[in-house]
C-alpha positions, 0 to 999 in steps of 0.5 A: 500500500502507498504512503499517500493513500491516506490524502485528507491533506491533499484534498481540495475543497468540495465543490460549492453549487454554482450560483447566480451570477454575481453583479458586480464582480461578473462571476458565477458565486461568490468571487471570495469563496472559489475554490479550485478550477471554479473560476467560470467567468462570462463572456462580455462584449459591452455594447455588442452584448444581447441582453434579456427582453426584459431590460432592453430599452424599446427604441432598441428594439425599434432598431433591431426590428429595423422599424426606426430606419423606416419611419419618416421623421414626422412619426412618432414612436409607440413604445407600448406597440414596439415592447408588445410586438416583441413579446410572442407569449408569456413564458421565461426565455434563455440567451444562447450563443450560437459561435463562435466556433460552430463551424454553421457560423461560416467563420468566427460570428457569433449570434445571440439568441433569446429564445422562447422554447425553441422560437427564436424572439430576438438575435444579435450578431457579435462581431470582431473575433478576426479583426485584422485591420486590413483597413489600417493596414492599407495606409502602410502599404503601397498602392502596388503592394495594396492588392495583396492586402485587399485580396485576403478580405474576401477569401471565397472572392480574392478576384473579384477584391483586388478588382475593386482595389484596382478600379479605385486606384486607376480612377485617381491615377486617370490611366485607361487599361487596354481591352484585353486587360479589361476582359480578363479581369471580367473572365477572372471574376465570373469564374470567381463568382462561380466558384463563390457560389458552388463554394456557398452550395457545398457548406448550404448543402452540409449545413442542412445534413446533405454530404454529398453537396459537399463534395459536389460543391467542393469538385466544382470549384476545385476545377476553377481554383486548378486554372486559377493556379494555371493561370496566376500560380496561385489558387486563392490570394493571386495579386493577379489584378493589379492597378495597370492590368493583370499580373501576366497574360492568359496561359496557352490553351486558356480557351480550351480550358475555359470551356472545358470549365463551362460545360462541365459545371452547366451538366452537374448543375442539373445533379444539383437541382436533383440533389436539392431543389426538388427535394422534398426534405430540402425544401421544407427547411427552406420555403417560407424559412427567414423571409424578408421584404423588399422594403425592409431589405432596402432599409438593411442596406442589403445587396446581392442575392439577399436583396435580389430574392425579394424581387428587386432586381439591382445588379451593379453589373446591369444598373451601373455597368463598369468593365466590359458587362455593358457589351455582354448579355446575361439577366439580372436573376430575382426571387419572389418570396425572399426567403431561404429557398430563393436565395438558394435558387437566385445563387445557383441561377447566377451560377447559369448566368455567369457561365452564359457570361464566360461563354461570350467572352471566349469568343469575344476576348481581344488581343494586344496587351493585358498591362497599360505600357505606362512606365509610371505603373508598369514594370519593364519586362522581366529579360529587359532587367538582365540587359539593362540598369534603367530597367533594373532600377524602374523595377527596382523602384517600382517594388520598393517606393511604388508609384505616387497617385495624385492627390484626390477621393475616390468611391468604386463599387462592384458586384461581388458574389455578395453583393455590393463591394465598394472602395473608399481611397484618399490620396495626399499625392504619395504612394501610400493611401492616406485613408482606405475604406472597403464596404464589405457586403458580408458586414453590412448584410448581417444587419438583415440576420435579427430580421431574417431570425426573428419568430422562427425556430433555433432549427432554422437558424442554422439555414437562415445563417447560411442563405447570408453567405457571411465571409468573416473575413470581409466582415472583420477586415 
């Protein structure tokens, strides 16, 4: 027998029951009366917190229904009416976190449900767990080195990221891209947009217990990323847009490749519409599931497919045409209902669009150069530095101080899978941005969640979160 089986000294105390949590000191018991291992401290986010029904102020819950962004100034505000309205039946209601490590949050967001058995009355996204200060960071980097920055915002969307980036900065420079240029970028950011989608088709699908759509999803744009990589040597993150162009021409038998690409995803599309759309399953968990108005979607501010399922059909593409999209012909794809199967149904419609869109620019894709020839942005050609020291020390320079803009503001907005992609630059005249600002459409749709929640069942959660399609690295760049 060892001399330590009789451990009365080493002991540790009996655990006490854990208590309510203590007010002041934001701890479950008494903070002067733990014991070992019964430190449980709660998680507070101040503002961004959702507290109970009960001690929430009733304009606040005005904003969280969206009412207040629609009311005209004149009107005034019945808070008895607005603290009715939130409060579906008598009964107690328990706050859960739903995130952020729960792999249907689609990165690290965190939402707070108040629940009324297993009815959702009430939510709050709680953002800021992969805040990168990619923004703040812009101001340090150089407008040539700026697309490498912007292209990890949206990771399921690099392209189209580095597009807006340089739209922004050739506007203040005042260059014009040659045609061949500008095509590319249109056929790179089609096939990022499918690649997007079938990418929000496979983690749908997986979010509502479909394996297969998985790796349906997965084998798509996975066929995509491989002429990504043929292309830029990359498959995620390329710096291939750059301000000026595009990093390096399309490789030889791109066409051929393209089209392989095209014909292949249009034939699995229909294993798609077999797999999920007229399953009965499926659509059970999707119609009629997180509706949202025309009216109130505007009043969120959202865009992209949100906002197009509810039937309004605003696609930066059609409505204020930037590239070469006024030359090709696709349509604008809306829903009727709003909820979750039409958003469903007006991503994997865009799906079919964007390959008619690829389509007609194999066929219409120019010659000449894929870079402006301005020795201001543009670096000499890779055998010109071995042979002359001009050419070594442009690039030289180039890479190092980069070339300085002009003094001036500038907005650009694309159509991203998301919905509205916008950049914010200020300019002092040197070669840093002085400010940047990105208008990520992931960050600002999650403001439809609490809507798109409200009066369901915590089931549905987990398909509502997905329709949004949140990239958190957009959301907290």
């Amino acid at each position: 027998m060892s001399d330590h089986d009789d451990r009365d000294e080493f002991d540790a105390p009996a655990p006490r029951p854990i208590e309510a949590a203590d007010e002041r000191s934001g701890v479950f018991g008494d903070a002067s009366d733990r014991g070992p291992g019964l430190l449980v401290e709660e998680t507070d986010e101040g503002a961004q917190e959702l507290s109970p029904l009960e001690a929430t102020d009733p304009i606040q819950l005005l904003i969280e229904q969206g009412a207040v962004l629609r009311l005209p100034e004149s009107a005034g505000v019945d808070i008895a009416e607005a603290e009715a309205e939130d409060r579906f039946g008598e009964g107690e209601t328990m706050i859960i976190n739903l995130g952020p490590q729960h792999p249907s949050t689609h990165g690290v967001l965190r939402v707070m449900l108040e629940l009324q058995g297993e009815t959702v009355l009430r939510s709050k996204p709680v953002i800021g767990y992969l805040h990168t200060g990619m923004e703040k960071q812009a101001e340090e980097l150089t407008y040539v080195q700026g697309a490498t920055n912007v292209t990890r915002m949206d990771y399921l969307s690099p392209l189209n990221n580095e597009l807006v980036w340089s739209l922004a900065v050739e506007e203040l420079l005042g260059v014009e891209i040659p045609p061949r240029a500008t095509w590319i970028r249109m056929l790179m950011s089609e096939l990022n947009r499918i690649s997007s989608h079938v990418m929000w088709a496979a983690t749908n699908g997986i979010d509502l217990a479909s394996t297969t759509m998985m790796i349906f999803g997965f084998r798509e744009r996975d066929m995509i990323l491989s002429f990504f990589e043929k292309t830029t040597g990359l498959r995620m993150n390329t710096n291939y847009i750059r301000p000026g162009g595009v990093a390096a021409d399309l490789p030889d038998g791109w066409e051929d490749d393209v089209s392989a690409i095209v014909d292949t995803i249009n034939f699995r599309l229909g294993d798609y519409d077999e797999l999920l759309t007229g399953q009965p399953i499926f659509r059970e968990r999707t119609e009629g599931v997180g509706v949202i108005s025309p009216e109130l979607a505007l009043a969120m501010s959202a865009t992209g497919p949100i906002l197009r399922a509810c039937g309004v059909p605003w696609d930066l593409r059609r409505a204020m045409p930037y590239l070469a999209y006024d030359q090709v012909e696709f349509d604008v794809i809306v829903g009727t209902v709003g909820d979750t199967f039409d958003r469903y149904a007006v991503r994997m419609n865009e799906v079919r669009e964007s390959l008619r869109i690829v389509r007609q620019i194999v066929e219409k894709m120019p010659a000449g150069d894929y870079r402006v020839q301005d020795k201001k942005v543009t670096p000499p050609p890779r055998a010109r530095i071995d042979e002359s020291m001009e050419a070594l020390i442009h690039h030289f320079k180039l890479f190092t101080r980069g070339f300085e803009v002009p003094a001036g503001e500038v907005y650009t907005a694309i159509e991203s899978p998301r919905g509205e992609l916008g950049c914010y630059l200020v300019s002092d005249g040197g070669a840093k941005p002085y400010r940047m600002h990105v208008r990520g459409p992931s960050f600002v749709n999650l403001q439809s969640v609490p809507a798109l929640l409200r009066g369901g069942l915590i089931a549905d959660a987990i398909a509502v979160l997905s329709s949004v399609d949140p990239v958190l690295g957009e959301v907290d760049r």
